[in-house]
C-alpha positions in Angstrom: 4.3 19.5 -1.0 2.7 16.0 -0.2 4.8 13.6 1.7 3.5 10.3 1.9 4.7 8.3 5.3 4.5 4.8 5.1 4.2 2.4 8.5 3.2 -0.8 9.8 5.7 -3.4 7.6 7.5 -6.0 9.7 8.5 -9.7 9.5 6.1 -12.0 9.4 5.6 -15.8 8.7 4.0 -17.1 5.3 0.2 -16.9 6.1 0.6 -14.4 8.5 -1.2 -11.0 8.1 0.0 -7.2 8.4 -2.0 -4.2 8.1 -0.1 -0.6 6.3 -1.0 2.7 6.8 0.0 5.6 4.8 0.0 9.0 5.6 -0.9 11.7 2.9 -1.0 15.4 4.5 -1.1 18.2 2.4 -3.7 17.3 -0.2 -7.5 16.8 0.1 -7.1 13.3 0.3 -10.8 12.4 -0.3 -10.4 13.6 -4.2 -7.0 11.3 -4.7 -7.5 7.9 -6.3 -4.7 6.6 -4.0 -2.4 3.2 -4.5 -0.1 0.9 -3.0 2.9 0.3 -4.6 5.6 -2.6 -4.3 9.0 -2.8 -5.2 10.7 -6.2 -4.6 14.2 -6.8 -4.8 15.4 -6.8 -8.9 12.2 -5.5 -9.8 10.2 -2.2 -10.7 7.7 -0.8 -8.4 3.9 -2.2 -9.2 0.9 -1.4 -8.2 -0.6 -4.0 -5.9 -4.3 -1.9 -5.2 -6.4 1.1 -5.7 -8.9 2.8 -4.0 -10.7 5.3 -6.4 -11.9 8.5 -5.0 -15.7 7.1 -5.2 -15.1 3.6 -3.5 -14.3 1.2 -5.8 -11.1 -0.8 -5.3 -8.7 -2.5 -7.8 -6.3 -5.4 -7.1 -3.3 -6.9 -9.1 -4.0 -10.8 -9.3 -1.0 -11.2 -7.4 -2.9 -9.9 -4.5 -6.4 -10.6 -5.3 -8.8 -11.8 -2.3 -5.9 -11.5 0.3 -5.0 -8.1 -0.2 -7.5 -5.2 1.3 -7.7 -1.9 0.5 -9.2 1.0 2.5 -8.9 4.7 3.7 -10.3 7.2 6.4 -10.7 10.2 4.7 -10.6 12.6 7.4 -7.5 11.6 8.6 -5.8 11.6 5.0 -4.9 7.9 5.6 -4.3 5.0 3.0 -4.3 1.0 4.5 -3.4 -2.2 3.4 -4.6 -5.2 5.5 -2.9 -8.1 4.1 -3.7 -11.8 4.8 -2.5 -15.3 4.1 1.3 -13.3 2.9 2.9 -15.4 0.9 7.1 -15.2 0.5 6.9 -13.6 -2.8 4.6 -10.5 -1.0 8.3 -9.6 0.4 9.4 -5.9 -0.7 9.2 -2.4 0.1 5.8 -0.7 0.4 4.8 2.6 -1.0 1.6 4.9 -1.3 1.5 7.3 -3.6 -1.8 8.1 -5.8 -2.9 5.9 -8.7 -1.4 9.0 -11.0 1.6 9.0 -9.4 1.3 12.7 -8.5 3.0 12.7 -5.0 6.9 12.3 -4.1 7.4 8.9 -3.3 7.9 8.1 0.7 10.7 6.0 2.4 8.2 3.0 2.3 7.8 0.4 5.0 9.7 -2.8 4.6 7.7 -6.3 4.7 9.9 -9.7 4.8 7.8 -13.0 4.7 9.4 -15.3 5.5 9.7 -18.8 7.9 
């Protein structure tokens, strides 16, 4: 069974930048239209951006032109470079794909914040 693992979340000041990785072994990753997911603290996981199978990406307006997106296929890995974070980008982290198909990971924590 697929198990993503989520890194790279920290601290960080607002307008700082972080970059995510996700781990997804187990599945031919190049056929998943994989996600990131956040969950902040009173509220449901969302979907902050997609990267479909073929290339194109999708991006909540939340996260729209700060937010980036990408993969390497053949190591079955998911990213999320984030710039200009913003206190409201504070939550817990997940991968999973856009369908929701895998287990959901521990996630990786990230706290904006001065």
């Amino acid at each position: 069974q697929v198990q993503p693992v989520e890194s790279g979340g920290g601290l960080v000041h607002p307008g700082g930048s972080l970059r995510l990785s996700c781990v997804a072994s187990g599945t031919i990753f190049r056929f998943e239209n994989m996600a990131w997911y956040r969950q902040t603290p009173g509220q449901e996981r969302e979907w902050v951006a997609i990267s479909m199978n073929y290339g194109e990406t999708f991006y909540s307006d939340s996260v729209q032109g700060r937010f980036a997106i990408s993969r390497d296929n053949d190591k079955n890995t998911l990213f999320l470079h984030m710039d200009n974070l913003k206190s409201e980008d504070t939550g817990d982290y997940y991968c999973n794909t856009k369908e929701i198909a895998f287990p959901w990971g521990q996630g990786t924590q990230v706290t904006v914040s001065s």
